[in-house]
N, C-alpha and C positions, 0 to 999 in steps of 0.2 A: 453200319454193317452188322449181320447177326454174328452174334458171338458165337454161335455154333457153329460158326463159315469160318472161320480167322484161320486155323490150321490148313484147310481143305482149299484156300482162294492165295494161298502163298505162292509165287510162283518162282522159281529156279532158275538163277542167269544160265543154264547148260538149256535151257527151254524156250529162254526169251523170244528167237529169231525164229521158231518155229509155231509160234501160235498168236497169230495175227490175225486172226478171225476175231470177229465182235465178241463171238459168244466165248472165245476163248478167255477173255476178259471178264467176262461174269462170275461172280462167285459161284460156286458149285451147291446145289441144295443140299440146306443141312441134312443131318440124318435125325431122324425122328426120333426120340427118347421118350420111352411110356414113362408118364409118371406115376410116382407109388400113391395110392390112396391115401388120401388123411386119413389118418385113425381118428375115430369116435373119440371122445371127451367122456369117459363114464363116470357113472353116479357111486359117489363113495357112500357106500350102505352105513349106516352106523345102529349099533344095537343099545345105545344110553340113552335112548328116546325114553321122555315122560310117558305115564299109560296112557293118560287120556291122548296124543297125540301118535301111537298106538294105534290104538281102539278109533281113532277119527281116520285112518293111514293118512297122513299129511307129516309134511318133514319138520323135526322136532327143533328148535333154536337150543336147547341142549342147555338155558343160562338157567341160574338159581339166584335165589330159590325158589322160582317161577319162571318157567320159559314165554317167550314172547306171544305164543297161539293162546294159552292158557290164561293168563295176565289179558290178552286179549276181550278172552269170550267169561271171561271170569270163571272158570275151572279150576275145582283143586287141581295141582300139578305134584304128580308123585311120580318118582324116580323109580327103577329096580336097584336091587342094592349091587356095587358093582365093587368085585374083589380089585384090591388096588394095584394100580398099575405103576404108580409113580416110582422114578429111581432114588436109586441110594444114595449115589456120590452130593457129597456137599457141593459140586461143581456148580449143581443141577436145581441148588438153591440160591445160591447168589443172583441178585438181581442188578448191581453194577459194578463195576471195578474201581470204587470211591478208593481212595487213598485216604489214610487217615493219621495224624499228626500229633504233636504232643499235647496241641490244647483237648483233642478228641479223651485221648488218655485222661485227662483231669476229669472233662467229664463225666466220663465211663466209670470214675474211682467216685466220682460226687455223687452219680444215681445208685450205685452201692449201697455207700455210707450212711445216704441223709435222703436224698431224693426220692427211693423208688416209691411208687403211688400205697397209696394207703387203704387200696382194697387189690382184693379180699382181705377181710378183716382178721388180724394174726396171718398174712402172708408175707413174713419173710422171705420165708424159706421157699416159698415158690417164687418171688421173685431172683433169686440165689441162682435156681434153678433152670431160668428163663434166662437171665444171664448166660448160663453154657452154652446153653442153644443159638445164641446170637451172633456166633461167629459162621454159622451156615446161613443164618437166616438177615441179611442185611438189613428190609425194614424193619425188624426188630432192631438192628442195635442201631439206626438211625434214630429212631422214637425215644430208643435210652439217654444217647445225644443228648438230642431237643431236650427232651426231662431235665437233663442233669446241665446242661447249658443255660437254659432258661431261672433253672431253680438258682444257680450259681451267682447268673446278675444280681437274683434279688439279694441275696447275704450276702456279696462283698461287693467291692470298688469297683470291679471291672464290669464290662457291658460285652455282652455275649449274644447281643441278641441278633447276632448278623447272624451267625455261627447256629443258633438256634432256631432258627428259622429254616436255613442250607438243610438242615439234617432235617425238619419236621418235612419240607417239600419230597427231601427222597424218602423218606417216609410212607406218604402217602400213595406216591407213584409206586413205591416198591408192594405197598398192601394192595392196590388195584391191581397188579400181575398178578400179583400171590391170589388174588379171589379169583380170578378170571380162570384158573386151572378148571377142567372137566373132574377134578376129583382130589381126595386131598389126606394124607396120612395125620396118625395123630398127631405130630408134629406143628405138620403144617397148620391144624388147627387151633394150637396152643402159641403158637410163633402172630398168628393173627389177630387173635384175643390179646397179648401181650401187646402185642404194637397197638391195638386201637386204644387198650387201656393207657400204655404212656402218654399219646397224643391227647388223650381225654385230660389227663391229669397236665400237661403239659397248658394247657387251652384254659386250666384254671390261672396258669400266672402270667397269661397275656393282657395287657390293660384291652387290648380291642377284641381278646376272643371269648366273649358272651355267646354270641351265637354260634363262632365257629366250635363253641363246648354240647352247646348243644344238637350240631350236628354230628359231631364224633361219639356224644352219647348212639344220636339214634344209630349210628354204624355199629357198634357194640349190642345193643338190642336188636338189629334187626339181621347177625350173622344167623344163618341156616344151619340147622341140623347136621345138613349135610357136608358144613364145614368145619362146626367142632360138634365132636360129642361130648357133652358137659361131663357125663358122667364116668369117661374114659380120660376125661380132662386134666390135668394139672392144677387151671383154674375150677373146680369141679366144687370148691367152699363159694364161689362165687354164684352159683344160685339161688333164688329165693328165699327156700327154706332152712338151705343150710348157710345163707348171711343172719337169718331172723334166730337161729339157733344160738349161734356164736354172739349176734348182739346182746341176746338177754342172759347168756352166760355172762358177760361182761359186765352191764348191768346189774347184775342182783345185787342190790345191798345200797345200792348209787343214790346220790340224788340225780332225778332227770326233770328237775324244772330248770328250761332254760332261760325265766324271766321271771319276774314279779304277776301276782298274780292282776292287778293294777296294767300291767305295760300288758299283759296277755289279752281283755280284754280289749285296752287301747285296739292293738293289732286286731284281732276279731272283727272289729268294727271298723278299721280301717278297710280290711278287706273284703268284709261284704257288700261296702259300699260302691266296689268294684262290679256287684252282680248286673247291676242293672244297664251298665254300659257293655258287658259280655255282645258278640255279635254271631259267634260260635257255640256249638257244645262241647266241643275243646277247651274253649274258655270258660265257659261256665263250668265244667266240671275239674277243671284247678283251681278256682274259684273256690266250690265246697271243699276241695278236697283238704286244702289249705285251711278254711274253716275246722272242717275234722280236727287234724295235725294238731291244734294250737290250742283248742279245747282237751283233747286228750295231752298233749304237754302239760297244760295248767294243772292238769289234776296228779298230776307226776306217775301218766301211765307211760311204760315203757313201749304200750301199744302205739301211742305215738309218736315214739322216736324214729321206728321206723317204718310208720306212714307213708313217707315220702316212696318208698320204694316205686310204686302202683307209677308215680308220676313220670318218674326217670324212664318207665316203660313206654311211656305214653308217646316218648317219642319214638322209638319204634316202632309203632302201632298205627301211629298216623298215616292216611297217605299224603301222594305227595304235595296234594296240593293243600292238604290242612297243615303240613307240617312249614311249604311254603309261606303260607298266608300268617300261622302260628309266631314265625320268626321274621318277617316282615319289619326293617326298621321302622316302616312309616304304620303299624298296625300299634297305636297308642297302645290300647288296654290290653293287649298280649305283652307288649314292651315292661308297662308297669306290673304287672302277672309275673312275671321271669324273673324280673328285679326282686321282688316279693319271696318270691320260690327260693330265688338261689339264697337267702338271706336266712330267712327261716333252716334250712337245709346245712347250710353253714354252724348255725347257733346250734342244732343237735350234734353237728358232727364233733365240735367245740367239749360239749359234755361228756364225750364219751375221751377223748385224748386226755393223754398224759402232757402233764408241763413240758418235756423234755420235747412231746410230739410236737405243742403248740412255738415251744421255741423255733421250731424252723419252718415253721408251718405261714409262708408269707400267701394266701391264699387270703385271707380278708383285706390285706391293702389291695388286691385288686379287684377284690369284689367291690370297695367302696369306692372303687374307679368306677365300674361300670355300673353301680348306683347312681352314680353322678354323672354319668354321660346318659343315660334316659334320663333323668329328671332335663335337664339341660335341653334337649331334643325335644322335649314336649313341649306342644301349643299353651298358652295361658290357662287356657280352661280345664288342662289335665293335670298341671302342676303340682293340684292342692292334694292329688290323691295320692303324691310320693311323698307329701310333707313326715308324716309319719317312720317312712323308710329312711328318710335321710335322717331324721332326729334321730331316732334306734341305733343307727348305724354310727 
């Protein structure tokens, strides 16, 4: 029966004996109801479109620090600069409603104390500072967590590393919302800087995160402009120039040979022997660059202490498929390259610490983890080229 009948075909015992006719029995036709038109679906205009996409009229994916069209056709992608929009309320920073406990608090009191990362160099006091911020900003003080959970197992008896882990995952989740905003205050820029630097530092006292280090590096180099400005930044010592400034301030006066000059060439020549198995010019240019570094060491130029910088870039620089193939477990002579790197990189950073820093500084036992798990992983035929690193080490 149509449902538009059901009222109109009811029929009424004062009626029953009076409508015996067939048709009396039929439902009576419905009445016709216009329907209201569907409204149109409109196109939400947006005006934070890139130029070039613009200038093409095609609709902008709006991501950074390169939108999808752009990234595309290989396009600079440049934004218009846009007065910010984002709220105030701390509500509006939180990214989950973790609950957090008294082992969290040791934590929190351990990345303080002893743990927070050791760049930017003489950055106490911004990490102090980054700390405040962290009770709005959740991946932040998940990343402090992890830091200070992680660092905790290595000095003392207990094992934290469930606990250290929990926090590094919201962590990450929590820094992928945080980027994914269309725009982003200073804060917010300083709140992601921070979180990717604890997870970086966090990744040095993992025995299995070699490469998960070096991909949290390349996140660190490859935020956009338009997520922090360095120069309006908190982390704002953490640039180039003014890390190069502050190290040689540091340095004057130092010795900065970090070996013999004996063990210097040793390495030299360990490592070029590296050149000829290169399969990239990604690898071959760590390759010299390493050569550079070790040659200006020997001579106790402080030019080479930080050398290294250009390299840590490199992984931001890469795309994605050199950076893939770069870190590849099964890509041998990138594998032994890394091992090499991060070793070298270690022994300067060694020179420049204080005893006090080196006391809690458990970052070389697990760098000679993951010295030892590539040598381990390589075919016979590559073995002979870690010999060097393992003995060093």
């Amino acid at each position: 029966m149509d449902p538009f009948s059901v009222s109109s075909s009811v029929v009424s015992s004062d009626n029953t004996s009076s409508n015996n006719s067939p048709s009396a029995l039929l439902p009576a036709e419905p009445a016709r109801i216009k329907r209201k038109p569907i409204p149109r679906k409109g196109h939400k205009k947006s005006r934070k479109g890139c130029f070039a996409c613009k200038k093409r009229k095609v609709k902008c994916t709006e991501q950074l620090p390169q939108c999808t069209q752009c990234e595309r056709l290989d396009l600079d992608c440049e934004y218009p600069v846009m007065r910010n929009i984002m709220p105030a309320p701390t509500n509006a920073l939180r990214t989950t409603s973790t609950s957090f406990n008294i082992d969290d608090m040791r934590f929190f009191s351990h990345f303080l104390l002893t743990a927070y990362p050791s760049l930017p160099l003489n950055g106490d006091q911004i990490w102090m500072d980054a700390a405040q911020m962290a009770h709005s900003y959740e991946p932040l003080l998940h990343a402090m967590l992890a830091l200070g959970a992680a660092h905790l197992t290595l000095c003392t008896a207990s094992n934290y590393s469930s606990q250290a882990l929990s926090h590094r995952i919201n962590a990450i989740q929590g820094i992928n919302k945080l980027l994914s905003r269309p725009s982003f205050t200073i804060n917010d820029g300083d709140a992601a800087m921070g979180t990717l630097l604890a997870l970086v530092f966090q990744s040095t006292l993992m025995p299995e995160g070699m490469l998960d280090f070096a991909a949290m590096v390349r996140g660190c180099k490859s935020l956009a402009p338009g997520v922090v400005d360095i120069q309006k930044s908190s982390f704002r010592s953490f640039t180039r120039d003014e890390h190069i400034a502050t190290f040689t301030e540091m340095m004057t006066g130092a010795c900065v040979s970090i070996h013999t000059h004996t063990k210097s060439e040793s390495l030299i020549a360990s490592i070029r022997a590296l050149a000829p198995l290169c399969k990239s010019v990604v690898e071959l240019d760590y390759v010299a660059s390493m050569q550079k570094v070790l040659q200006l060491c020997s001579e106790n130029s402080i030019t080479g202490m930080h050398n290294p910088l250009p390299l840590y870039s490199r992984f931001g620089q890469m795309s994605n498929e050199e950076f893939v193939s770069f870190t590849d477990p099964k890509n041998c002579v990138a594998q032994i390259i890394l091992a090499n790197f991060f070793l070298i990189d270690h022994c300067i950073g060694e020179a420049i610490s204080s005893d006090a820093e080196q006391a809690v500084n458990f970052r070389k036992h697990v760098l000679l983890i993951w010295i030892e798990q590539v040598a381990a992983s390589l075919p016979p035929e590559y073995k002979p080229y870690m010999e060097w690193t393992l003995d060093f080490s």
